[in-house]
N, C-alpha and C positions, 0 to 999 in steps of 0.2 A: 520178554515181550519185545518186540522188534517194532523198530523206530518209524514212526507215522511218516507216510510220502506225504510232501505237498504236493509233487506235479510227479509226472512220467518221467524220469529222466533214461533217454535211452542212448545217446551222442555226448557222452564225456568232453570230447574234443568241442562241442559246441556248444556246452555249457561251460569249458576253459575260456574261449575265444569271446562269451558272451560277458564273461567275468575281467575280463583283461581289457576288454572296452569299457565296462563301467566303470574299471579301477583308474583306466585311460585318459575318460571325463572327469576323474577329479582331478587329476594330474598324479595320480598313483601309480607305479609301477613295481610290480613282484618280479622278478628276474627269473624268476626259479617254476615259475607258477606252469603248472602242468599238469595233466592227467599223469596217475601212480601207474607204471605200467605192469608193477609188480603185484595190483590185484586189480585188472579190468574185469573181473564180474563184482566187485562192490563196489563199481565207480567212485573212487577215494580221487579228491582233487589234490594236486602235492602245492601247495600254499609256498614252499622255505622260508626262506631267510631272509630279511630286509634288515634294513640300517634303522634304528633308533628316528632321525628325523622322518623315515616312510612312515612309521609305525604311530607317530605321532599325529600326520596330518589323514590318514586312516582313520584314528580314535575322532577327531577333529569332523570330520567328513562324515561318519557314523553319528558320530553328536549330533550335527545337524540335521539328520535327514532323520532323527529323529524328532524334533522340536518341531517338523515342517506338517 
């Protein structure tokens, strides 16, 4: 079975740059964070690698905007 869309996504790149502003507003920053260009027809977003203290204020940041 193949995995339910919630919106259209048709602009990888503007769905990265939309992500990298959010992540911006918390004071998060992925270094690595890019569209996969190894498979642009399943729009795979490349997330990498962060340091322990990013990954933390991420969980942190998630926490919250749950609770809200």
């Amino acid at each position: 079975m193949a995995p339910k869309k919630t919106q259209d996504v048709t602009d990888t790149q503007a769905v990265v740059e939309a992500l990298r502003a959010a992540l911006d507003g918390a004071g998060i920053v992925f270094p690595s964070l890019r569209g996969d260009p190894a498979s642009p027809g399943l729009q795979l977003i490349e997330l990498g690698r962060v340091r322990a203290d990013v990954a933390v204020r991420l969980a942190r940041a998630l926490q919250k905007g749950i609770r809200e």
